[in-house]
C-alpha positions in Angstrom: 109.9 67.5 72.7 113.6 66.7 72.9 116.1 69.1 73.7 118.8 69.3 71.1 122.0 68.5 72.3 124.1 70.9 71.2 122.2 74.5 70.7 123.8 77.0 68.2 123.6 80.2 70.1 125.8 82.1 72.3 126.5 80.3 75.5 124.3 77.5 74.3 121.1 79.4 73.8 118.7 78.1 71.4 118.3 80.5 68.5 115.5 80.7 65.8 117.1 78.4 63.7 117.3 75.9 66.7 113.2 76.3 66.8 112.7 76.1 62.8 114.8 72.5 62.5 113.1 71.2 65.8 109.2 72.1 64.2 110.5 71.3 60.7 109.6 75.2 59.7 111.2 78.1 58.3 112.7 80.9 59.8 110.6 83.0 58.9 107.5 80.9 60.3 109.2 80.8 63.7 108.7 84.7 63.2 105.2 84.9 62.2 104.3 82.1 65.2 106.1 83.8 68.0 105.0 87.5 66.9 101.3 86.3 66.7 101.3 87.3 62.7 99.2 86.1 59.6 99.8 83.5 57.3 100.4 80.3 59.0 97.9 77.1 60.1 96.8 77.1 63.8 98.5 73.8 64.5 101.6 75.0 62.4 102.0 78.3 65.2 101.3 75.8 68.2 103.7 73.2 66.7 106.3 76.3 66.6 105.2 77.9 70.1 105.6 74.2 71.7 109.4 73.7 69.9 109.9 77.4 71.5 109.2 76.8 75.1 110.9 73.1 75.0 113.9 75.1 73.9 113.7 78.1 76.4 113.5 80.5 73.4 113.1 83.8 73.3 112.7 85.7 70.6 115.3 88.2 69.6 113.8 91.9 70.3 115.6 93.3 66.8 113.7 90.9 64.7 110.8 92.4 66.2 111.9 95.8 65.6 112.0 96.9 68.9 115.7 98.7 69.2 118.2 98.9 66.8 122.0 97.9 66.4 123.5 94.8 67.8 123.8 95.1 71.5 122.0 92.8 74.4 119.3 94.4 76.5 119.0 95.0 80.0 115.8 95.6 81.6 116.1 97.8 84.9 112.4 97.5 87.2 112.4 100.6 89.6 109.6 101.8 91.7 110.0 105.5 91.9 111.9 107.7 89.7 110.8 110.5 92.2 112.8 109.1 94.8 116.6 109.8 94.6 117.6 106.4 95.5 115.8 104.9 91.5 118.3 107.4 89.6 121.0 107.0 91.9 120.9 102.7 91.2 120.4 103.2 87.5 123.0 105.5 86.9 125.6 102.5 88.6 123.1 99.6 86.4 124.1 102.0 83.3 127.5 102.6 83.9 128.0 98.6 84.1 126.0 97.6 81.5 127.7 100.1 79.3 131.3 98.7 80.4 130.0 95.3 79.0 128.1 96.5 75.4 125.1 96.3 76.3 122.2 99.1 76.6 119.8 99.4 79.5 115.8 99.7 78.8 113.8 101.5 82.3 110.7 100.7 83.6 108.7 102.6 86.7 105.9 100.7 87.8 105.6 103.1 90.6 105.1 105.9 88.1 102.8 104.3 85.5 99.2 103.8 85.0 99.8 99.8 84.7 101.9 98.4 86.4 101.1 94.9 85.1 102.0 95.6 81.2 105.2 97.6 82.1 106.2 94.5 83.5 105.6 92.5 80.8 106.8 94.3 78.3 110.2 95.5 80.0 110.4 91.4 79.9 109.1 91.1 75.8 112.1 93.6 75.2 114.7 92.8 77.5 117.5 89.7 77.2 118.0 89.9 81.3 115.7 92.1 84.0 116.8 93.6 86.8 114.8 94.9 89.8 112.4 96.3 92.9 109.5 93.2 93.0 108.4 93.8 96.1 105.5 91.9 97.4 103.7 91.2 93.6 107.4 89.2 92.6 105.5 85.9 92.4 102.7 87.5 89.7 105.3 89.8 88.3 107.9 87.1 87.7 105.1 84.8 86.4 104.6 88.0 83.5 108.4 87.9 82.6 108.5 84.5 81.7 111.5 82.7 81.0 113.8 86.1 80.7 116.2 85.9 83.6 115.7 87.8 86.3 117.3 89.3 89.2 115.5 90.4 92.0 116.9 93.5 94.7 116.3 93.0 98.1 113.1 90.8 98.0 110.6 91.3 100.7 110.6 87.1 101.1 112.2 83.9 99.7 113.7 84.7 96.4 112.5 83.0 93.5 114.9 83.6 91.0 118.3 85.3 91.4 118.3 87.6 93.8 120.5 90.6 95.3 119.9 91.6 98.9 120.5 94.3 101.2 121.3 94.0 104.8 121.4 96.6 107.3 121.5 94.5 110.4 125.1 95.1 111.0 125.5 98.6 110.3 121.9 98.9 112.6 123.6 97.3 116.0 126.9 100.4 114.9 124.5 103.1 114.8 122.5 101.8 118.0 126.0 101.7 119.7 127.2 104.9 118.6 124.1 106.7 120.2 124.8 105.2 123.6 128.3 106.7 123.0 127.3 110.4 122.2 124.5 110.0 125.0 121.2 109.7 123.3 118.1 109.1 125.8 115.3 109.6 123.4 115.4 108.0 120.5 112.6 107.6 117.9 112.3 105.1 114.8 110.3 107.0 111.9 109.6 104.4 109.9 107.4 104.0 106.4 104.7 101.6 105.4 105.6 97.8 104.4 103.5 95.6 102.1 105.5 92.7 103.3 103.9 93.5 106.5 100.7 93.8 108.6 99.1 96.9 108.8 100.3 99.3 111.3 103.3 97.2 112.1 106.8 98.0 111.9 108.6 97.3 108.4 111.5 95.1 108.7 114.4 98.1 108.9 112.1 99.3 111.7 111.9 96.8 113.4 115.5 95.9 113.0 115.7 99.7 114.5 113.8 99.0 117.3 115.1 95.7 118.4 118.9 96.7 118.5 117.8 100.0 120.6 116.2 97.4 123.2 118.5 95.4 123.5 120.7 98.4 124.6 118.1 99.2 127.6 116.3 102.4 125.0 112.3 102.7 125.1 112.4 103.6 121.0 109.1 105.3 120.2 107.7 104.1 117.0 106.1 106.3 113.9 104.6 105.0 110.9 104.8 107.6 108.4 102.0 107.6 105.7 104.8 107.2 102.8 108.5 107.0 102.4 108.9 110.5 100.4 110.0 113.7 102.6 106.9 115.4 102.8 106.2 112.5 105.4 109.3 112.2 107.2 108.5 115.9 107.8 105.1 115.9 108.8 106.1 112.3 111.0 108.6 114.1 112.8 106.9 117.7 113.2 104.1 115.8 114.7 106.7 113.3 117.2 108.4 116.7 118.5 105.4 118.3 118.9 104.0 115.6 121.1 107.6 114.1 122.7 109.5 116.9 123.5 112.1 114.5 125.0 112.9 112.7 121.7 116.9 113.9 121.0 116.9 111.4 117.8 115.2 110.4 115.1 116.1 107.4 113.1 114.6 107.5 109.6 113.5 104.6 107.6 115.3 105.9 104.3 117.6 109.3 103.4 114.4 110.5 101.9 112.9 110.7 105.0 115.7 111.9 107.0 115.8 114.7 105.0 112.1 115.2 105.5 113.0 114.9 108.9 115.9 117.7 109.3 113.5 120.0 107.5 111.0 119.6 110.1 113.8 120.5 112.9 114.8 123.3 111.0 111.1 124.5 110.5 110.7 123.8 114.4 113.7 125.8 115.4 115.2 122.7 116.9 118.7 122.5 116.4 120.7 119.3 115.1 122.4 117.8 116.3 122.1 119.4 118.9 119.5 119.2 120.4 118.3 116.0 118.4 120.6 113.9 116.0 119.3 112.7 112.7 119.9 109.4 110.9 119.0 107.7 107.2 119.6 104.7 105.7 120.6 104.5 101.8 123.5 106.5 101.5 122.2 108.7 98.7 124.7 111.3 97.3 122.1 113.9 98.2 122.8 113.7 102.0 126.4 115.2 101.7 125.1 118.4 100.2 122.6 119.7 102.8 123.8 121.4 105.5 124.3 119.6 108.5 125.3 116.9 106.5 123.4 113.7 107.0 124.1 110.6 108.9 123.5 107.6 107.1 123.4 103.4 106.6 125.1 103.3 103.6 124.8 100.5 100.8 127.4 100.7 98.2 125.1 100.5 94.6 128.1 100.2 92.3 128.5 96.8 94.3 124.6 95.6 94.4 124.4 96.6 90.7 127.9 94.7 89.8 126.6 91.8 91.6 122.9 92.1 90.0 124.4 92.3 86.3 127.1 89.2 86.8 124.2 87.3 88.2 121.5 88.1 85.1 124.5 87.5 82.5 125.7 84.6 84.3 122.5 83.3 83.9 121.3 84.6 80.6 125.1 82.5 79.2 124.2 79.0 81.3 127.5 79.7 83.1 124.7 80.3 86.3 121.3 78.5 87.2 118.3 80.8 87.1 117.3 80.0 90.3 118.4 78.9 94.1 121.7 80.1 96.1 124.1 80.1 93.3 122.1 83.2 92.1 121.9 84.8 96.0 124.8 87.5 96.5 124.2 89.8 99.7 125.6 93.7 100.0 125.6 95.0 103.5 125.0 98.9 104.6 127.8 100.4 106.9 127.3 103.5 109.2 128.7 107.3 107.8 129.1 109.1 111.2 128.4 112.9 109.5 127.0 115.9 110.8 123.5 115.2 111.3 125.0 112.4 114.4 
């Protein structure tokens, strides 16, 4: 089916008129096909469902009675509302989307008993989607459908727009500024990867590890059995226990750190000490324990400024929805504070 050459919508998306003129329906049969309803001919609703996806339409989510008022939707994809980092990146995703009119819908597939149809519906309600895909972005994306989508930090090549983080820079600071204040010992705690093998080290960890070799250190390595506190405690409880010599321990998230300086704490070992103590995230959280933590920092007002100029960009056809146009990158930088 041709593609009309001038759409009526906003930024030249194809509305429910466009779809009634190019099946030669109604309006209000475009509604009953794309909501699955009564009262039409099979061949009628394929004829409309066929004129839909040649146009790239998407029906609106108020005609469906999904939310009310006149604002755009944002879906926000999260994977753990238990970890400080989720509310910490959709407070920023809110406060953006806000600025520009348009309200923000949240879904925790960490957190939920399926994961699949979260997915798919944050996409059935949601004009743009933003998120954590992890390793199940090709099936996930695949339940979106043609909603644009902006992926953060994918674990691989990104398949539609995409935000990532990069901590390599800030890594080789930190692994210089423990030579500086004398660390010996250091030791990567580190959290399980699906992008990975089993066992092996996830790609912060192993960006740990390689910029402490390089500088001569013999990093010992520990898988924790999750990134939450409770394991960076009971990782790093267990590493002092067993490597008295260890004078650092470099966590794979703020989470963890913090796991980590309660374990030193518990242990009677003093930071810093006697051992210094370093996260990655930057989470707001780490400047009110006591001593204060060190941290990789990523700025989320900028990833989530990025990640919501990208989605509208591409919801308006000012952007592609796919490929390098859509690739913005927000690097960490170190926060020398107590802990370090």
């Amino acid at each position: 089916m041709a593609r009309p050459a001038r759409l009526s919508g906003a930024g030249g998306r194809a509305t429910i008129l466009d779809v009634a003129a190019a099946a030669g329906v109604s309006r209000q049969t475009v509604t009953r096909a794309v909501n699955d309803l009564p009262g039409i001919s099979v061949a009628t609703r394929q004829r409309v469902l066929a004129a839909a996806e040649a146009l790239d339409y998407r029906p609106s989510r108020f005609g469906r009675g999904l939310v009310s008022g006149g604002a755009h939707q944002l879906g926000l994809l999260v994977d753990d509302l238990r970890n400080p980092y989720s509310p910490e990146l959709a407070a920023s995703v809110l406060r953006l989307a806000a600025a520009r009119g348009w309200t923000v819908v949240l879904a925790d597939v960490g957190l939920t008993g399926d994961s699949d149809r979260s997915v798919q519906d944050l996409g059935a309600q949601s004009d743009v989607v933003i998120g954590y895909l992890g390793a199940r972005a090709p099936e996930w994306l695949e339940r979106l459908g043609s909603v644009p989508v902006v992926e953060l930090d994918p674990a691989g090549p990104a398949l539609r727009g995409a935000v990532r983080l990069d901590p390599s820079e800030a890594v080789e600071t930190l692994a210089d500024h423990l030579v500086t204040v004398g660390v010996k010992h250091p030791l990567v705690l580190d959290a399980p990867s699906a992008a990975v093998g089993a066992g092996q080290p996830s790609a912060r960890g192993q960006l740990l590890l390689d910029a402490l070799r390089r500088r001569g250190y013999l990093p010992r390595h520990v898988l924790a059995g999750a990134a939450s506190a409770d394991a960076g405690a009971a990782g790093t409880s267990a590493a002092l226990a067993a490597h008295r010599r260890v004078d650092a321990v470099l966590a794979f998230n703020d989470v963890m750190a913090l796991g980590a300086l309660a374990a030193c704490r518990r242990a009677g070992v003093d930071v810093p000490e006697r051992v210094r103590v370093v996260g990655i995230d930057g989470l707001t959280l780490g400047t009110l324990v006591a001593p204060t933590l060190t941290t990789l920092a990523v700025d989320l007002d900028e990833v989530a400024r990025h990640a919501v100029d990208l989605a509208l960009g591409m919801l308006d056809g000012s952007l592609p929805r796919s490929g390098d146009a859509v690739q913005r990158v927000v690097r960490h930088r170190l926060l020398v504070r107590e802990s370090a």
